[in-house]
N, C-alpha and C positions, 0 to 999 in steps of 0.2 A: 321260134320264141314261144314259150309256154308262160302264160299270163296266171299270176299267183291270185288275181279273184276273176271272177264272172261280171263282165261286164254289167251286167242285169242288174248285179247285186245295189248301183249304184243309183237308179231309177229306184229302185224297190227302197234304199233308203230315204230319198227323199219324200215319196210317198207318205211315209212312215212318220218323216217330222213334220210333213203339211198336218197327217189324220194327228200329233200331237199337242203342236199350235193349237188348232182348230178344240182339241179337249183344254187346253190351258186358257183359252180365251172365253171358255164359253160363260156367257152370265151366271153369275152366283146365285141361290135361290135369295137371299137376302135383295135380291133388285142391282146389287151393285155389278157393274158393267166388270165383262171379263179383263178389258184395258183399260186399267184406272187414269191414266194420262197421255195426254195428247203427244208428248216424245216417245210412246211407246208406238203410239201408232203410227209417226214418221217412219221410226227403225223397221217397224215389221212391213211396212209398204217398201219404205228401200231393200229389206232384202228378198221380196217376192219380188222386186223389180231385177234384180243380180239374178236369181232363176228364171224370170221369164226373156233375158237376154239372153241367157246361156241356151235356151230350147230349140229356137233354130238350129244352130251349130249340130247339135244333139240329133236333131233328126234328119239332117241334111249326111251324116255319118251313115245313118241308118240307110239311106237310100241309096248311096254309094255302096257300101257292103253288098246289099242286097245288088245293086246292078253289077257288081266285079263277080259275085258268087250265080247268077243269072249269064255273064259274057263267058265264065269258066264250064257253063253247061250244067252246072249241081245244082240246080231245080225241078223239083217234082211240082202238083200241080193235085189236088182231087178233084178238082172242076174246072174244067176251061183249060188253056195250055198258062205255062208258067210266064209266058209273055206277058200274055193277057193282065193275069195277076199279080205280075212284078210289077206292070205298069199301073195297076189301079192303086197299086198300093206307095209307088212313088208318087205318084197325082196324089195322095191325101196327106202322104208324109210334106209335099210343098204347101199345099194347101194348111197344113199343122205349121208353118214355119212362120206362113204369114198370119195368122193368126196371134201366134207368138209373139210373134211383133210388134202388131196391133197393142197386145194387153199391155207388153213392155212399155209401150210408149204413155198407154192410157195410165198405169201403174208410174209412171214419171209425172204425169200429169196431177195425180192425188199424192203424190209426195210432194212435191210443189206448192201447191194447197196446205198441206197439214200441215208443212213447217211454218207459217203462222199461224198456229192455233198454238194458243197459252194457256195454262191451264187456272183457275181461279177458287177450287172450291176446298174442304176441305182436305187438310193431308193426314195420311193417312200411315203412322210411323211404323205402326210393322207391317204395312206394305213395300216389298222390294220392288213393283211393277215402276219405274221413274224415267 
């Protein structure tokens, strides 16, 4: 089966909309906060919390691949033998899973929080941030 994108490509997007979040949220020189409202900041915590659920899974794939392409004999190695180095590299991929988890959970837990916070101050109509 010949896969019509590169897997990669799918990481390297989301990358891409964290680094553009990240420029859309940044404070305005005028003082005013990149998230003008408290519902915005639920939504964007909920859905770093839907990514950071999904990142386990994601690299538990990866470590799999790598141990089926490792049991197949097709590892090379420039240091050390590819045992060695398949297994250090599954040790951090678990290690990255539970971490993942960790945030997920912590990222549930500020979602939970900000959905009571109301917002009180002035609006702001041709702001579409709501």
């Amino acid at each position: 089966m010949t896969r019509k994108t590169d897997p990669i490509e799918h990481p390297r997007k989301a990358a891409e909309a964290v680094r553009a979040f990240n420029h859309a949220t940044l404070p305005a020189r005028d003082a005013r906060p990149g998230i003008a409202y408290p519902g915005t900041t639920y939504r964007a915590i909920g859905a770093f919390t839907s990514l950071a659920h999904r990142l386990p899974q994601s690299f538990d794939h990866i470590g799999m691949d790598l141990a089926d392409l490792h049991k197949a004999g097709h590892l090379t190695a420039d240091h050390g033998t590819p045992t060695e180095q398949a297994a250090v590299t599954c040790a951090a991929l678990r290690e990255a899973e539970r971490h993942a988890t960790a945030m997920a959970k912590a990222l549930e837990r500020a979602q939970s929080a900000s959905g009571t916070l109301g917002y009180s101050g002035p609006i702001d109509d041709s702001d579409d941030d709501q």
